[in-house]
C-alpha positions as CSV (number, residue, x, y, z in Angstrom):
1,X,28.0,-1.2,23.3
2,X,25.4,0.8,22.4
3,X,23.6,0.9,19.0
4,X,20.6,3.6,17.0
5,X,18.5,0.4,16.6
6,X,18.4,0.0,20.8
7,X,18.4,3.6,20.8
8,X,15.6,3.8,18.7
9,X,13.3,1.5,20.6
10,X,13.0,4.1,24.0
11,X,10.3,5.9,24.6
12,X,10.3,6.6,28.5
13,X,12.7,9.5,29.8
14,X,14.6,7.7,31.8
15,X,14.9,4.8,29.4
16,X,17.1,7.1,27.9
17,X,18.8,8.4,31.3
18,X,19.4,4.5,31.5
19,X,20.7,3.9,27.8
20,X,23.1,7.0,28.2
21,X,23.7,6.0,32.5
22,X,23.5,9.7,32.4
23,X,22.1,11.0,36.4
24,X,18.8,12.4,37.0
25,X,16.6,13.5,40.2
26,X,13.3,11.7,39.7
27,X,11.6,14.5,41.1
28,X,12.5,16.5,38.3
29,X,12.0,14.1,35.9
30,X,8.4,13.6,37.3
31,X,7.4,17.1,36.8
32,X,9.0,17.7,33.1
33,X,9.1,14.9,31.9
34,X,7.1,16.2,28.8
35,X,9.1,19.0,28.1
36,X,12.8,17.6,28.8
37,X,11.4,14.8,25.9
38,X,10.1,17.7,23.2
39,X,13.5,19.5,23.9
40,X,15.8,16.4,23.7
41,X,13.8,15.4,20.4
42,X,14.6,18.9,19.0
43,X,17.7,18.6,19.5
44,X,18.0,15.4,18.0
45,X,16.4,16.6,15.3
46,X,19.3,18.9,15.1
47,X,21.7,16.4,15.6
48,X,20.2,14.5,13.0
49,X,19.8,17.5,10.3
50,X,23.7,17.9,10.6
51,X,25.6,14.8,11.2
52,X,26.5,13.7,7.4
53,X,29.7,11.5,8.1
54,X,29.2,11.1,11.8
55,X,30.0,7.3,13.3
56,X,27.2,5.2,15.1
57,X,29.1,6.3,17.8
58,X,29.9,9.9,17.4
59,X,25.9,10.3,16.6
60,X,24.9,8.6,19.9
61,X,27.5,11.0,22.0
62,X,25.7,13.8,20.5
63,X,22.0,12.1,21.5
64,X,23.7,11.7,24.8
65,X,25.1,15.5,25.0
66,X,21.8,16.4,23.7
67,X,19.8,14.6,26.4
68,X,21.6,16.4,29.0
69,X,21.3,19.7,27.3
70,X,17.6,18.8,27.2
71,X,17.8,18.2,31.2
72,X,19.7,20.9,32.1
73,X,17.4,23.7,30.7
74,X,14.5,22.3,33.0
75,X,16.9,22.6,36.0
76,X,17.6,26.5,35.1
77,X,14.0,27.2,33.3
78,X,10.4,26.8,33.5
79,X,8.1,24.9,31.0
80,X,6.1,28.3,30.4
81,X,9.5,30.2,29.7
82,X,11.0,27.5,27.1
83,X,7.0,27.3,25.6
84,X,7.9,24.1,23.9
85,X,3.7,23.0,23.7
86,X,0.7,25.4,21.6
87,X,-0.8,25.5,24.6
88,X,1.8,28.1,25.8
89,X,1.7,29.8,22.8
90,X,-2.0,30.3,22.6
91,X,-3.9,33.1,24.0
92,X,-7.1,32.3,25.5
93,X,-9.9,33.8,23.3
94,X,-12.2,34.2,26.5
95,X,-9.5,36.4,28.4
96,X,-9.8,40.3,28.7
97,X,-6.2,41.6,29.9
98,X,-6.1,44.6,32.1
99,X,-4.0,46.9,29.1
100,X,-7.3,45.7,26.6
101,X,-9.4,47.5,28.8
102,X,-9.6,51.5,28.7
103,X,-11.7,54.3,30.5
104,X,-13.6,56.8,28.9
């Protein structure tokens, strides 16, 4: 049986694909890894924000649905098009775009 006070010790994505012996391709993993972790602690946070009267274990199936949710998006998406990280987010102050520019 799983507990919050093993759950809360991870840190490494697939410490948490091995606490919830949930499948993952490595390769994937690998390349997202930051971004499936940002999105799986939002929607913990989430989880978290709304789970007044929730079991141990009702909370940690939700973590578990939420890890996969967090997985998923990164198999149908693109860590520039979820733009979980400023850097995404920022425009780059030395950058001209093409529709800045005009003729005269």
């Amino acid at each position: 049986m799983t507990t919050i006070q093993e759950f809360k010790k991870l840190s490494d994505a697939e410490e948490f694909f091995k606490f919830f012996n949930l499948p993952y391709d490595q390769k994937v993993v690998n390349v997202n890894r930051l971004h499936i972790l940002k999105k799986f602690s939002q929607y913990v946070q989430e989880v978290d924000d709304s789970s007044a009267g929730l079991s141990e274990a009702e909370k940690l199936n939700k973590y578990c649905e939420a890890l996969q949710t967090a997985y998923q998006v990164f198999l149908e998406s693109t860590p520039h098009e979820q733009k979980l990280f400023k850097v995404f987010n920022d425009k780059p102050k030395n950058v001209i775009t093409l529709t800045e520019i005009t003729s005269d």
